[in-house]
C-alpha positions as CSV (number, residue, x, y, z in Angstrom):
1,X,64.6,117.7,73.7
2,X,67.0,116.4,76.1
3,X,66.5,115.8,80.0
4,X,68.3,117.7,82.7
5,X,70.4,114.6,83.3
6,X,71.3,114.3,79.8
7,X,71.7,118.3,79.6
8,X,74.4,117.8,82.2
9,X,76.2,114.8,81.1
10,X,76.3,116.2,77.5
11,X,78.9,119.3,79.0
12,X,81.2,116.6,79.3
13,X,82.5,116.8,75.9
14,X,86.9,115.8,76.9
15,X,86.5,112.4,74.5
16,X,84.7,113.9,71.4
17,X,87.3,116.6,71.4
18,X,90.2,113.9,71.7
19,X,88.7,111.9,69.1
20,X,88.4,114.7,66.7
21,X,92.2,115.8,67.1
22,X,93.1,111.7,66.5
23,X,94.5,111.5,69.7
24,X,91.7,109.5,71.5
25,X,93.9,106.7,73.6
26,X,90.9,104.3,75.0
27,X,89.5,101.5,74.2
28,X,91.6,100.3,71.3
29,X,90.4,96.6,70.2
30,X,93.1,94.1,70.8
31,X,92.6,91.1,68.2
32,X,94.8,88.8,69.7
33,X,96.4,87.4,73.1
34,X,97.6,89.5,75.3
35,X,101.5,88.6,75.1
36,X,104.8,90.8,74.5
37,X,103.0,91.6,70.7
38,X,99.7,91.6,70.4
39,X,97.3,92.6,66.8
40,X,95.5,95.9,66.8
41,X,93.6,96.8,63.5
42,X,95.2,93.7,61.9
43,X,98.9,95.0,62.6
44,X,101.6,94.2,64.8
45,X,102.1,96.2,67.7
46,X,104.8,95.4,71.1
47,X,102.5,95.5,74.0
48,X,104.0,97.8,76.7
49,X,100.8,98.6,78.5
50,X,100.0,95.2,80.5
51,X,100.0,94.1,83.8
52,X,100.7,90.5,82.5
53,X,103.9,90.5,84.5
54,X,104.8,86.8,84.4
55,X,103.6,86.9,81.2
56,X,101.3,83.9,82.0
57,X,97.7,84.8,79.8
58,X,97.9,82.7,77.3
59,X,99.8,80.0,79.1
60,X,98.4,76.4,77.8
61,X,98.3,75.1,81.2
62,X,96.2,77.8,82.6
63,X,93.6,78.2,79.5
64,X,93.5,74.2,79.9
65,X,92.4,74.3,83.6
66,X,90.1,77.0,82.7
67,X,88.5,74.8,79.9
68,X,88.7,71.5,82.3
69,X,87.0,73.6,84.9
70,X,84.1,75.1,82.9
71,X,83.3,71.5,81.8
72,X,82.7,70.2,85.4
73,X,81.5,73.7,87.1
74,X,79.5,75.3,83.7
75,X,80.3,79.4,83.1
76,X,79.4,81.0,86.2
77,X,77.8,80.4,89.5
78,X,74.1,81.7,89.2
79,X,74.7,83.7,92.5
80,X,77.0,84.8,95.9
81,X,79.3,83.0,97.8
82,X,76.7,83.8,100.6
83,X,74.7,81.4,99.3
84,X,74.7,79.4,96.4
85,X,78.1,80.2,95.1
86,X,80.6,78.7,97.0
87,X,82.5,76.2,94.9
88,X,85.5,73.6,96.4
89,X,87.7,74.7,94.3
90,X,86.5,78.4,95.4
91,X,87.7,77.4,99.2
92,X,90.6,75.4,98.1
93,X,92.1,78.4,96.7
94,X,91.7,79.9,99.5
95,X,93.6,77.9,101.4
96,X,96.3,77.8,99.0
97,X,96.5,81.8,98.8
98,X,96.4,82.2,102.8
99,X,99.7,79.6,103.2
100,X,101.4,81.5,100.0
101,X,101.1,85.5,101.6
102,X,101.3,83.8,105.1
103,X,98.2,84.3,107.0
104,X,95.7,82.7,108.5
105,X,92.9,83.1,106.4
106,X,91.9,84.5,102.2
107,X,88.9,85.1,100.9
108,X,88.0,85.7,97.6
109,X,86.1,87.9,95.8
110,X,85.3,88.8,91.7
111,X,87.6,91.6,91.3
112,X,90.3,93.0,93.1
113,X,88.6,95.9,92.9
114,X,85.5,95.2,95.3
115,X,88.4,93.2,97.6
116,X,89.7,97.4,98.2
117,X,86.3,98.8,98.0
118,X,84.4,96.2,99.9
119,X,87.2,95.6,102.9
120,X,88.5,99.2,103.4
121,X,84.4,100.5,103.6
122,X,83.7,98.1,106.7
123,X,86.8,97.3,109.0
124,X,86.5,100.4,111.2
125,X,83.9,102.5,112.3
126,X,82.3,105.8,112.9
127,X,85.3,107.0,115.9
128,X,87.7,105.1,113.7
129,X,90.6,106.2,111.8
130,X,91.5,105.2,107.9
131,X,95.2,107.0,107.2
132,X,95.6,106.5,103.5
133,X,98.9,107.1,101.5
134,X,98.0,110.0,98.8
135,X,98.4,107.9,95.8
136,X,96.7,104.8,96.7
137,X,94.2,103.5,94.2
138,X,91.2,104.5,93.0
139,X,89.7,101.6,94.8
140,X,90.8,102.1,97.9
141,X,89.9,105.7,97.6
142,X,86.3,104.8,97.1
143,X,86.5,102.1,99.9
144,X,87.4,104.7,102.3
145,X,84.8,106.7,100.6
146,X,81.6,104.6,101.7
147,X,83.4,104.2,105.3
148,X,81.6,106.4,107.8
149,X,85.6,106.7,109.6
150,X,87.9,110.0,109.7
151,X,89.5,109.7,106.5
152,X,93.1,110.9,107.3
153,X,96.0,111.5,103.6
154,X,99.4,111.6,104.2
155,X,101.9,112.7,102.2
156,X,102.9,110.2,99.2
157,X,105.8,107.6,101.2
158,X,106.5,110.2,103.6
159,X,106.9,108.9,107.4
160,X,107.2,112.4,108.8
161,X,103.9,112.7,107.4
162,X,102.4,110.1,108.6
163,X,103.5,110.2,111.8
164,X,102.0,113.6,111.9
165,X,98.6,112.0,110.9
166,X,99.1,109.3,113.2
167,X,99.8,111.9,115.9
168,X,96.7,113.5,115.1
169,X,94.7,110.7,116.2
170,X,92.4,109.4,119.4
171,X,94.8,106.9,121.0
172,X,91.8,104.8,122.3
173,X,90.5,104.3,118.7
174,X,90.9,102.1,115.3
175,X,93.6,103.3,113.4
176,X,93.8,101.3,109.9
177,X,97.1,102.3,107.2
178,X,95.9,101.7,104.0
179,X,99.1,101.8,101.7
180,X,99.9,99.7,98.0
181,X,102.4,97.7,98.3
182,X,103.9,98.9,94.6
183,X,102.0,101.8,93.5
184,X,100.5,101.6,90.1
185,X,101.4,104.6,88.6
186,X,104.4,105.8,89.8
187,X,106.1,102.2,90.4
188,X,107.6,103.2,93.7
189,X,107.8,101.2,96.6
190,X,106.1,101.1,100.0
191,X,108.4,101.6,103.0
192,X,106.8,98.9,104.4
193,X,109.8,98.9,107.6
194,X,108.9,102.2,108.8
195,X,105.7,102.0,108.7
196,X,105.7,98.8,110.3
197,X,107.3,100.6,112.8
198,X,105.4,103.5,113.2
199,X,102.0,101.3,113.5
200,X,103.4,99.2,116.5
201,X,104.6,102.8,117.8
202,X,100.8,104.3,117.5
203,X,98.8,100.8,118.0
204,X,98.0,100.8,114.4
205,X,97.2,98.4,111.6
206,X,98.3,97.6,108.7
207,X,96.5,97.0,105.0
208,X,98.9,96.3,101.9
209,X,97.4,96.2,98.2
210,X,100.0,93.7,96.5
211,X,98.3,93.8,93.4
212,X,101.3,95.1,91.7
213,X,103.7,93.5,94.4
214,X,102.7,89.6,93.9
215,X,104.3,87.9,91.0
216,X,107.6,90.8,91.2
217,X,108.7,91.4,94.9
218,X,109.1,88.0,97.6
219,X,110.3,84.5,98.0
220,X,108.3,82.6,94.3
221,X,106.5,86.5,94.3
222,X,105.1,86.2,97.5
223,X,105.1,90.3,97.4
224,X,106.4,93.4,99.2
225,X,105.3,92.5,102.4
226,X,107.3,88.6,102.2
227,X,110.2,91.2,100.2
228,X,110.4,93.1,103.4
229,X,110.0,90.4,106.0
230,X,106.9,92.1,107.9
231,X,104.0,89.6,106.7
232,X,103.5,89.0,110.3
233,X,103.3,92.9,111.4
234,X,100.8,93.7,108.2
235,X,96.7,92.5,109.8
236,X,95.6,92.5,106.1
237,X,97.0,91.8,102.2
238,X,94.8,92.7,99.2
239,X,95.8,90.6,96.0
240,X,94.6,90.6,92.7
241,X,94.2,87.6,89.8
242,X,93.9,90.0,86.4
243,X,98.0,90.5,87.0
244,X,100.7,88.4,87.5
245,X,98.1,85.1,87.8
246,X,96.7,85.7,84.8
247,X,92.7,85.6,85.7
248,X,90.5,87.8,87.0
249,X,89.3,88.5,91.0
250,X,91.1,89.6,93.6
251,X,91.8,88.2,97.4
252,X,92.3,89.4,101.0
253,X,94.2,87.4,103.1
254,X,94.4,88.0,107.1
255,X,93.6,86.4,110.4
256,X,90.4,84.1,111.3
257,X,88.8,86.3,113.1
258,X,89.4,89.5,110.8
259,X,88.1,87.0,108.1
260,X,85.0,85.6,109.3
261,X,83.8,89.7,110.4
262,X,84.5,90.1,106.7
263,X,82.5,86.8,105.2
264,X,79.7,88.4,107.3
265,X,79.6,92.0,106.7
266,X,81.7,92.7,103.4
267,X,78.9,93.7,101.1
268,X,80.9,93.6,97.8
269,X,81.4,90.0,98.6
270,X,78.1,89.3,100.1
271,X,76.0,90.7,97.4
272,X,78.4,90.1,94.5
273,X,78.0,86.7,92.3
274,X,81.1,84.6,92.6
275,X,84.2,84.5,90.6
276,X,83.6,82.3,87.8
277,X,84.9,78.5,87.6
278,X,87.2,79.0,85.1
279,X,89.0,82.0,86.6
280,X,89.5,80.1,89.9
281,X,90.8,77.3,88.2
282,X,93.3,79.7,85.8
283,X,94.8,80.9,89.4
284,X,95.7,77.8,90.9
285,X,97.3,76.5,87.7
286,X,99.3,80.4,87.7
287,X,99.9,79.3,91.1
288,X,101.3,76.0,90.2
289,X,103.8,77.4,87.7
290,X,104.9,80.5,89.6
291,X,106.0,78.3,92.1
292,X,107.5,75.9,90.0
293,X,108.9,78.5,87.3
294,X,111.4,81.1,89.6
295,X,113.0,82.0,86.2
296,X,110.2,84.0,85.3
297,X,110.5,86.2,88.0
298,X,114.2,86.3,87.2
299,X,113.9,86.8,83.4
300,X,111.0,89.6,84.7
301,X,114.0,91.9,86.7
302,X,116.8,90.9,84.1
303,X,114.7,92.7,81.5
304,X,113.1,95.8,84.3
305,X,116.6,96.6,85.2
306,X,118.0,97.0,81.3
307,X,114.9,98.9,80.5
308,X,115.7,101.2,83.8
309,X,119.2,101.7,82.4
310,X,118.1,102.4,79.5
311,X,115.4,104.8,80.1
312,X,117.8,106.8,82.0
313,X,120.5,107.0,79.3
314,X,118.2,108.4,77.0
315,X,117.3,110.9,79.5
316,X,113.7,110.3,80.3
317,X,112.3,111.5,83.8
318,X,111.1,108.1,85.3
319,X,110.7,109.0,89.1
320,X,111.7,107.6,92.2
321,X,110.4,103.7,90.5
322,X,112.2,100.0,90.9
323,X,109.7,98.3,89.4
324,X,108.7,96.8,86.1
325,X,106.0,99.7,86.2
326,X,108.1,102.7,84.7
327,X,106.3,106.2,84.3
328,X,107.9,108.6,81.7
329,X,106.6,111.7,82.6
330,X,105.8,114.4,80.3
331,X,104.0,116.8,82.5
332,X,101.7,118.0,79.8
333,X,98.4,116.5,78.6
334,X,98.0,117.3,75.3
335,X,101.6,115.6,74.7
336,X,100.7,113.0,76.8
337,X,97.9,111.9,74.3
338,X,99.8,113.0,71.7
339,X,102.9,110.7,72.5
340,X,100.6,107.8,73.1
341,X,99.0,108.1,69.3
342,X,102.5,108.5,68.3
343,X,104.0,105.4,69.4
344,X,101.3,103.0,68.4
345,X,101.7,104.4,64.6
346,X,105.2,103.5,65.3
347,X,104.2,99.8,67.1
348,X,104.7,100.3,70.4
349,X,101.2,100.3,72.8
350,X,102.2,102.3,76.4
351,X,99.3,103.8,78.3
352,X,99.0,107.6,78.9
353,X,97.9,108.7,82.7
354,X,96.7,112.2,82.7
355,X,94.3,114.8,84.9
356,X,92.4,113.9,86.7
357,X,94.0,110.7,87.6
358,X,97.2,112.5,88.3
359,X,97.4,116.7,88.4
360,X,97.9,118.0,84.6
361,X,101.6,118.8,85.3
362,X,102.5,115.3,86.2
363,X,101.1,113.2,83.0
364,X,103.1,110.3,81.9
365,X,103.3,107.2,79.9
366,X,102.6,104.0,81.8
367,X,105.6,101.5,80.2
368,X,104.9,98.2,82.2
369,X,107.1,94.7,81.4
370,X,106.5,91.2,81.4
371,X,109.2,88.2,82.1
372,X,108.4,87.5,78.4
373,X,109.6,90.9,77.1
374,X,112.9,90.2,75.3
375,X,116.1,92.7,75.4
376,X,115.6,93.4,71.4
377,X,111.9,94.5,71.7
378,X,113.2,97.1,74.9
379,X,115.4,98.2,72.5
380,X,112.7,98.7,69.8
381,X,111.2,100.9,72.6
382,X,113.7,102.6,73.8
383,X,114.7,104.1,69.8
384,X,110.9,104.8,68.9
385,X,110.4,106.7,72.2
386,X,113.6,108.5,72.1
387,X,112.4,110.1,68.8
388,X,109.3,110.8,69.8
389,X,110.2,112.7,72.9
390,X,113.0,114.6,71.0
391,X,110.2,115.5,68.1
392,X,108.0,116.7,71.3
393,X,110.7,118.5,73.1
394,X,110.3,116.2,76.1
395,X,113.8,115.2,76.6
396,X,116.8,117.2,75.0
């Protein structure tokens, strides 16, 4: 006899019917790298679902530092940077992230994740504002979740919007934007210059997620904000390592005194055991050849822009993106899951978004790039999704 938990739990039932139509799209076992082709169930299959944008994984530079460095530092830290985690190569990275976004300070933290979660929870306060862009990330969503501020949404990239929000607010109080730089999904683009100007206009600040923005947008991918020229108007950027620099953690970088309230009284940092040796080390060699490597980011928009092309010949709906993240929406979830199952029996591995990430009539296929992605395996793409979205009745 099952418990009440496991009475409740047991209604959710969404996978088990997915699996039993064959069109379950999670967790599919990878047996290889993760580069432009990767193995899946011993076969061949172009990898269109990563957020390897510099195509750096499996780069032998960085798996060597990671190797040198688990040698000297062992596997893992045994505990917090609090306490007994803090490595030197930990703070030299720091430094070397704070001088590459441009601020003052960077801390560190395991995932990019807890950076969101852990910063947006605890800058402001009870009589505080948090004014967060509708289609920010989940993580940021459930950093402003466990703040005890006003959470105020505006309207996805919409200024009018948030000037109404901003509008709305106490003038003698915090007022924090919380926008991504590049937003995951969709693959649009902050505007950044207006609401750099709207935040001097209402004493606000600013907090950018470049996790899809550094690597892609900026002078050697410095992001949106170094794209833009407003590094110095934005109080805080949020990075992460599991993207373009190959790893895994995540950083904010800011000013010293922003940074040492947030060494104190971040608890996803304080009471989270540091990120490991070998992951540090993997970001400052990613570090090393993004800055020494600019044809990456080149070969990265040569190949983004003849995807874009192409994707609009063919007459897919890709939205308002720029970016090597290109959503082809389908606006249906059954076809969405469908489409995805579709595609990998034809070699080609895109992730499907559907409710309730996004609302049921604006499903899509995720179709992200790297700089390694070669013109010939776009094309591969582009004529296996074609027919598929004809079969489907998704585009004429």
């Amino acid at each position: 006899m099952m418990k009440p938990l496991q009475e409740k739990l047991a209604k959710y039932d969404a996978p088990q019917k997915a699996k039993a139509l064959g069109v379950y799209p999670y967790f599919r076992q990878i047996e290889s790298d993760q580069d432009t082709e990767v193995l899946i169930n011993g076969k061949k299959v172009l990898m269109f679902g990563s957020n390897s944008y510099l195509g750096l994984t499996n780069h032998p530079k960085i798996k060597e530092a990671a190797i040198e460095a688990t040698k000297k530092y062992g596997t893992g830290c045994a505990g917090s940077r609090f306490l007994n985690g803090t490595l030197d190569i930990h703070v030299e990275l720091e430094n070397r992230l704070a001088r590459f976004v441009g601020k003052e300070e960077a801390i560190v933290y395991s995932t990019g994740f807890q950076v969101n979660m852990g910063v947006v929870s605890c800058l402001t306060g009870r009589e505080d504002y948090i004014i967060w862009d509708e289609l920010d990330h989940a993580s940021i969503i459930e950093g402003r979740r466990l703040s005890f501020s006003n959470a105020l949404k505006f309207k996805h990239n919409d200024m009018e919007s948030l000037e109404k929000v901003l509008k709305s607010c106490k003038e003698d109080r915090v007022k924090l934007i919380v926008v991504d730089g590049v937003f995951s999904m969709e693959g649009d683009v902050a505007n950044l210059p207006a609401i750099v100007d709207l935040a001097k206009k209402y004493n606000a600040s600013i907090y950018v997620d470049e996790a899809h923005g550094i690597g892609v947008f900026g002078r050697q991918g410095r992001g949106v904000c170094d794209h833009f020229g407003v590094t110095a108007d934005v109080d805080c950027i949020m990075g992460t390592f599991s993207k373009s620099f190959a790893s895994l953690g995540g950083f904010i970088a800011t000013d010293s005194v922003t940074a040492n309230y947030l060494r104190h009284n971040s608890r996803s940092y304080i009471f989270s055991a540091s990120i490991t040796p070998a992951s540090t080390a993997a970001v400052s060699a990613a570090l090393d050849i993004i800055e020494s490597e600019p044809e990456r980011i080149e070969n990265l928009w040569t190949v983004t822009n003849y995807a874009l092309e192409g994707f609009r010949n063919i007459g897919c709906e890709i939205g308002n993106t720029t970016t090597p993240i290109i959503p082809l929406y389908v606006r249906d979830n059954n076809k969405t899951f469908l489409v995805t199952r579709m595609l990998l029996d034809d070699g080609i591995f895109v992730n499907p978004v559907v409710s309730p990430a996004v609302p049921s009539e604006d499903t899509l296929i995720r179709f992200s790039l790297m700089a390694t992605h070669t013109k010939e395996q776009v094309d591969y793409a582009l004529e296996k999704i074609q027919k598929c979205f004809r079969q489907l009745e998704i585009i004429k």
